[in-house]
N, C-alpha and C positions, 0 to 999 in steps of 0.2 A: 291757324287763325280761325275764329268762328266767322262761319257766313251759314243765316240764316233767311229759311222762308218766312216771314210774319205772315202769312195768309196761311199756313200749314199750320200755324200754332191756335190749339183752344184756347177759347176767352172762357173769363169769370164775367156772370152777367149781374150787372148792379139794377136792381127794381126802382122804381118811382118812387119818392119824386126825381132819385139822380140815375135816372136811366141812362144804362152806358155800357161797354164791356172795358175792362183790363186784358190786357196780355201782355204776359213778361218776354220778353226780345231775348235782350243780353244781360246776363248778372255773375257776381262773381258769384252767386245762392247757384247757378246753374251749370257753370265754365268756369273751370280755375286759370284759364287762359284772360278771362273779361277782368282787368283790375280798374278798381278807381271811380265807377262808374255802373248804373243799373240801362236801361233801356227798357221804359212799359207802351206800348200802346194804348192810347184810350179813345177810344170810340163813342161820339156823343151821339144818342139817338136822336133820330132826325124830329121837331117839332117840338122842341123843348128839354131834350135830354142836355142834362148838366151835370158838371161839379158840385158839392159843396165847400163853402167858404172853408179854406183850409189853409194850412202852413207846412210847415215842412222844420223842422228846429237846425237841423243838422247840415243837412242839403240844398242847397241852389237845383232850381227847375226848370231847365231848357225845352222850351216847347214849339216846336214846327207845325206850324198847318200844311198838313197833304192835302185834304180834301173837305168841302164843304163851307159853310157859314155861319159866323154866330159873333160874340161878343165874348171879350173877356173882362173881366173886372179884377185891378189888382192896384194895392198900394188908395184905394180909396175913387180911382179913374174906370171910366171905363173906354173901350178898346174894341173895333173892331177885328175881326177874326175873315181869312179868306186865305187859299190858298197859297204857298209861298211867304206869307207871314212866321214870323219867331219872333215871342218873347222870354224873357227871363225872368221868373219869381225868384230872388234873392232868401237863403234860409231865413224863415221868421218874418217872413211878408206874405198876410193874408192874400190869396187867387182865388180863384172861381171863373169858369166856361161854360158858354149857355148855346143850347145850338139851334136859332132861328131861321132856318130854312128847313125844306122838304128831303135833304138828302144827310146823310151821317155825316157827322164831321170827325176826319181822323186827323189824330194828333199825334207824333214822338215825342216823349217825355224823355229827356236824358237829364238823370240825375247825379251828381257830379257832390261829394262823395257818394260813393253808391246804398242806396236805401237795402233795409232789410225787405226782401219780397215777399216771405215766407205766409204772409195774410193772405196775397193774392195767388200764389202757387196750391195753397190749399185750399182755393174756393175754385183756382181752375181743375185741380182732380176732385174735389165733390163732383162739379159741376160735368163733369166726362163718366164718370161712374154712377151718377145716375141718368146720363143720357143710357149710357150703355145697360142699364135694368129696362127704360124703359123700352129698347130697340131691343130685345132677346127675349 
């Protein structure tokens, strides 16, 4: 069975205006043991780091607040966001996370069928291969 450090794992960094990191958790793109299901972190930078308005066609998006503050917006409402909160984007229902306060807001996205990750896996080894140029 996978058990993973999420803090051991590189993030892909998203620039402004949707300041944020991704990291892929659990995916069946990375474990043939993870069926049915992806797991990304996303990490909203603190003072405005967001989402943009987005859908998902395929997949339902199960979202936990670990840490931090902000607002969600989804289905037309908006939604406070804080600790110990979860909501659910339904496939094909515009979301979006905005994060107003001073510290990051992290979030588990478990998506349920499991998303292709393959966008974010290649933006997190970009993003590790040219840290490692710039660090040698």
């Amino acid at each position: 069975m996978p058990i993973v450090d999420m803090n051991s794992i590189q993030s892909a960094k998203v620039g402004k205006p949707f300041e944020r990191e991704l990291k892929v958790i659990m995916s069946p793109d990375l474990d043939e043991m993870v069926k049915g299901f992806s797991l990304i972190e996303s990490i909203l930078a603190p003072n405005g780091g967001c989402t943009d308005n987005h859908t998902h066609p395929v997949s339902g998006e199960l979202m936990i607040i670990m840490s931090g503050t902000g607002i969600a917006f989804m289905d037309g409402k908006e939604y406070e966001l804080k600790p110990g909160m979860a909501m659910y984007a339904p496939p094909g229902v515009e979301h979006r996370t905005l994060n107003t306060g001073n510290a990051p807001v992290r979030i588990a996205c478990v998506f349920v069928p499991a998303i292709d990750t393959s966008y974010i896996m290649e933006s997190v080894k970009a993003a590790k291969s040219a840290g490692e140029k710039n660090n040698g």
